[in-house]
C-alpha positions as CSV (number, residue, x, y, z in Angstrom):
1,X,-131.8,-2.1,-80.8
2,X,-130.4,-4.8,-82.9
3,X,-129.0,-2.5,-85.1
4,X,-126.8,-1.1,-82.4
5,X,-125.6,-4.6,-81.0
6,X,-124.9,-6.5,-84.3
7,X,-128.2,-8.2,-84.7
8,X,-128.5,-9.4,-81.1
9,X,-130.6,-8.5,-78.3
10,X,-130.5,-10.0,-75.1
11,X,-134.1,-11.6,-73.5
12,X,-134.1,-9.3,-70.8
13,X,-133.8,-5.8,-73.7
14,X,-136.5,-7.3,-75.2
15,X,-138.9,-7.5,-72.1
16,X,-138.1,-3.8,-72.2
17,X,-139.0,-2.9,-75.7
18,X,-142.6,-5.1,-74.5
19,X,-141.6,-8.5,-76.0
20,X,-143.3,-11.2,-73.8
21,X,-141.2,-14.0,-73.4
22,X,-143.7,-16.2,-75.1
23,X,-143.5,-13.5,-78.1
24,X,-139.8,-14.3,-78.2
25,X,-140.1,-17.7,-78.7
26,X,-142.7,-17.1,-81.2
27,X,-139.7,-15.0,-83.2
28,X,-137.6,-18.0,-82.4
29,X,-140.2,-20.6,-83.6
30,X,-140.9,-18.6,-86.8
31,X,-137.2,-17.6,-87.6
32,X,-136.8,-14.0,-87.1
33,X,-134.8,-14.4,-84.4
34,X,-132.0,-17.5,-83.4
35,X,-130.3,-18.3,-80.2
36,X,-127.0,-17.7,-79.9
37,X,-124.4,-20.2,-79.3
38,X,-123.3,-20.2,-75.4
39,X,-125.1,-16.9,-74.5
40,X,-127.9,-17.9,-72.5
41,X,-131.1,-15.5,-73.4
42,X,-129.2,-13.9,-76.2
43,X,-130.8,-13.4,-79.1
44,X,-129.7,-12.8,-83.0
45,X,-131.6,-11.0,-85.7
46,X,-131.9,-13.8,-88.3
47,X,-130.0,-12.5,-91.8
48,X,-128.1,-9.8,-90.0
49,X,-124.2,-10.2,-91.3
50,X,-122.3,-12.9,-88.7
51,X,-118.5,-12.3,-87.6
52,X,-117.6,-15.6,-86.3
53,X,-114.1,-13.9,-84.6
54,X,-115.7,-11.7,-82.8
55,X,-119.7,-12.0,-82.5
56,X,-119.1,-14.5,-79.2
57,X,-117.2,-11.8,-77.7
58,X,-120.1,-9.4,-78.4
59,X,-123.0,-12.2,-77.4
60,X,-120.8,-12.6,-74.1
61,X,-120.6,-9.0,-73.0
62,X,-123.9,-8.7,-73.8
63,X,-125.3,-11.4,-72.1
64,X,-123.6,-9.8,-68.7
65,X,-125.3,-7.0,-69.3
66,X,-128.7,-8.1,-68.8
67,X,-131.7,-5.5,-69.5
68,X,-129.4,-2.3,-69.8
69,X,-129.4,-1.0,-73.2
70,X,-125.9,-0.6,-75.4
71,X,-125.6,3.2,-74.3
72,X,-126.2,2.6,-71.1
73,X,-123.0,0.3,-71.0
74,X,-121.0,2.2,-73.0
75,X,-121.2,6.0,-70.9
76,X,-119.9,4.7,-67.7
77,X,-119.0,1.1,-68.4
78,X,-119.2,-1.4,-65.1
79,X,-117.9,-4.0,-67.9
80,X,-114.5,-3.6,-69.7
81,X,-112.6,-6.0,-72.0
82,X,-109.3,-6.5,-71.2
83,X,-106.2,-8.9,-71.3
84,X,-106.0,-11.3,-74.4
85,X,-109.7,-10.3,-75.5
86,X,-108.7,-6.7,-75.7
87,X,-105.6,-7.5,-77.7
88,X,-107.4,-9.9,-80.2
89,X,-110.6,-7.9,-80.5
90,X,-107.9,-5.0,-81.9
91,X,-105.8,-7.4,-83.9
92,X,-102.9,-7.1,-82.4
93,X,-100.4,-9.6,-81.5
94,X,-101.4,-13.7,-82.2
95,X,-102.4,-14.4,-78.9
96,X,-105.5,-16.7,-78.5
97,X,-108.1,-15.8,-76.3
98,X,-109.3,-19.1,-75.0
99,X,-111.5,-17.1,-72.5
100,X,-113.4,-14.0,-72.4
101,X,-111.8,-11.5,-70.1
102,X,-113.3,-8.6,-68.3
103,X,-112.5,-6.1,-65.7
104,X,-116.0,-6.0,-63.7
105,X,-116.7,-2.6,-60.8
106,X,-119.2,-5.4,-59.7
107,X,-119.3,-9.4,-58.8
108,X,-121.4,-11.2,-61.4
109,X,-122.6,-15.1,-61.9
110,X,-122.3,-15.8,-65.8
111,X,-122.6,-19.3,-65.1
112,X,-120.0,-19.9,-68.2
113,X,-116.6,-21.6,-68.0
114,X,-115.3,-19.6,-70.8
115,X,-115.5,-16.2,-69.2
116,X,-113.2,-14.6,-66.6
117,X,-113.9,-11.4,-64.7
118,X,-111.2,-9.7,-62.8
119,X,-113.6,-7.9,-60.2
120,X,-112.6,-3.8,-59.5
121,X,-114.4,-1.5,-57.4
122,X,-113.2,1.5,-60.4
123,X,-112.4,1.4,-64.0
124,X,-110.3,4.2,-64.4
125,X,-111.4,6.7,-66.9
126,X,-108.3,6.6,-69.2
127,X,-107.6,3.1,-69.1
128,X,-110.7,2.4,-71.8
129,X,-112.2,3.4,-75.0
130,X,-114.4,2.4,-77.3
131,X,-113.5,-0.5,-80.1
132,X,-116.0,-2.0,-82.9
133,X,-118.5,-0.9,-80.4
134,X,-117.4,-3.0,-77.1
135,X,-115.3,-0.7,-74.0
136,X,-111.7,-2.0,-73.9
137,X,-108.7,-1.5,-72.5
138,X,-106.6,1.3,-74.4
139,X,-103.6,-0.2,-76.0
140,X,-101.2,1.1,-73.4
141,X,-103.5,-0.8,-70.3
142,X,-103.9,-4.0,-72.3
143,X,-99.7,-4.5,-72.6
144,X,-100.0,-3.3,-68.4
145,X,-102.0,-6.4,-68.4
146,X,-100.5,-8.8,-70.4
147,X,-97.0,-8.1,-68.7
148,X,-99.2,-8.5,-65.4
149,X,-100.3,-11.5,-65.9
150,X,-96.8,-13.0,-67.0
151,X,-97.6,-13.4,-70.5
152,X,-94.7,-14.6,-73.1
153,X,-92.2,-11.9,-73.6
154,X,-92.6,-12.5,-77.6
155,X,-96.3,-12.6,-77.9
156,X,-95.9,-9.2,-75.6
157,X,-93.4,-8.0,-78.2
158,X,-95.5,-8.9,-81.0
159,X,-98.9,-7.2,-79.6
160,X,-96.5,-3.7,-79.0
161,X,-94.7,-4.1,-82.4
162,X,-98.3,-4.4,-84.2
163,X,-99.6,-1.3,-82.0
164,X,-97.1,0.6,-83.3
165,X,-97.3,-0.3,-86.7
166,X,-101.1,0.8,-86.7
167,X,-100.1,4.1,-85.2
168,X,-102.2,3.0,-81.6
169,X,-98.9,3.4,-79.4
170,X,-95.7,5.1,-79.0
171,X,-92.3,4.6,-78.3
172,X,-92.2,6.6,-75.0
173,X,-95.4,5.6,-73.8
174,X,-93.9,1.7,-73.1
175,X,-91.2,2.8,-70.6
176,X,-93.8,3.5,-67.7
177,X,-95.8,0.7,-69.1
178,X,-92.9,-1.7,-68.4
179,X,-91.2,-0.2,-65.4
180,X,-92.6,-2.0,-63.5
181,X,-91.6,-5.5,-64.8
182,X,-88.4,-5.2,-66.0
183,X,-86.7,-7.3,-63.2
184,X,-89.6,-9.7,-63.6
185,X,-88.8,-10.5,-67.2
186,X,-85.0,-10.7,-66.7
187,X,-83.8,-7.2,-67.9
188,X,-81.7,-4.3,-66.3
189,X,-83.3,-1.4,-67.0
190,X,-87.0,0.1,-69.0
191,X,-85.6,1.3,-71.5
192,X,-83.5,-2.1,-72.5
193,X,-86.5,-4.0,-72.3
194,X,-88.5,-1.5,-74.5
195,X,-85.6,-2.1,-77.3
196,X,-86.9,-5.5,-77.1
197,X,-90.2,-5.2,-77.3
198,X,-90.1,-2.8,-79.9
199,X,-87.7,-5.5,-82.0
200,X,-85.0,-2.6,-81.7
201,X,-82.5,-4.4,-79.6
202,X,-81.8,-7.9,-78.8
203,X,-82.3,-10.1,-75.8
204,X,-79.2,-10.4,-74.0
């Protein structure tokens, strides 16, 4: 199971695979396993390769997930990142994610200040994939978002021009995308604020 989750397993996993809790803190005691930073009952696989960038996105996500194994989670997700996570977890833009952010079909208690769950009764099918092993946001949602939330029209600009540049959007995708909030941001029409964002045309 560790394999599948980057070295970690959450306390809850383990009481599935049989692991008392006193045999987990045997593994802690002894050093096979450690506890990870912020994730209560989140566990990591001592040795197994670290990503300090994104491992306490991972730990997070799994820590709301309880018992339910990776594949569970990941046929029919009832967890999806989304907003700045999405974008930094796929390298795009410079954004700083200075919170966890998920898109929840249910109302959970993480008991954390540093994650924020935007609660939806459906995920749509089409507006997720799967990314480094974690459901997110598809590159066209996580811009729907960003411009949603009133994000900086430059960090937006910078998050579509890197999207393009790794092939994961295209041109005529942004203008329904932006449609929407093209008065918002101060332009006339779609496709004037898509020359912007795409670095084509200048602000007026």
């Amino acid at each position: 199971m560790t394999g599948e989750q980057w070295g970690m397993i959450t306390a809850g996993q383990a009481r599935r695979l049989g692991v008392s809790r006193q045999d987990l803190n045997r593994l802690v005691d002894d050093g096979t396993l450690a506890v990870v930073d912020q994730a209560m009952r989140v566990y990591r696989l001592t040795g197994a390769p670290e990503d300090p960038d994104l491992d306490p996105l991972r730990a997070a996500w799994l820590q709301l997930g309880g018992a339910q194994s990776w594949h569970e989670r990941t046929t029919v997700p009832n967890l999806v990142i989304s907003h700045r996570s999405a974008a930094h977890l796929r390298g795009l833009g410079g954004l700083i994610p200075y919170e966890h952010e998920f898109y929840a079909t249910t109302r959970l208690r993480p008991r954390r200040d540093d994650i924020k769950l935007r609660v939806r009764s459906q995920i749509a099918p089409d507006s997720w994939e799967i990314w480094g092993g974690l459901p997110a946001r598809t590159v066209p949602a996580i811009i729907d978002d960003l411009l949603a939330d009133g994000e900086d029209e430059s960090a937006v600009a910078q998050v579509v021009q890197d999207a393009l540049a790794l092939g994961l959007l295209r041109d005529e995708a942004l203008t329904s995308i932006v449609g929407p909030y093209t008065v918002a941001y101060g332009h006339t029409d779609p496709g004037e604020f898509v020359q912007v964002l795409t670095g084509k045309g200048a602000r007026p």
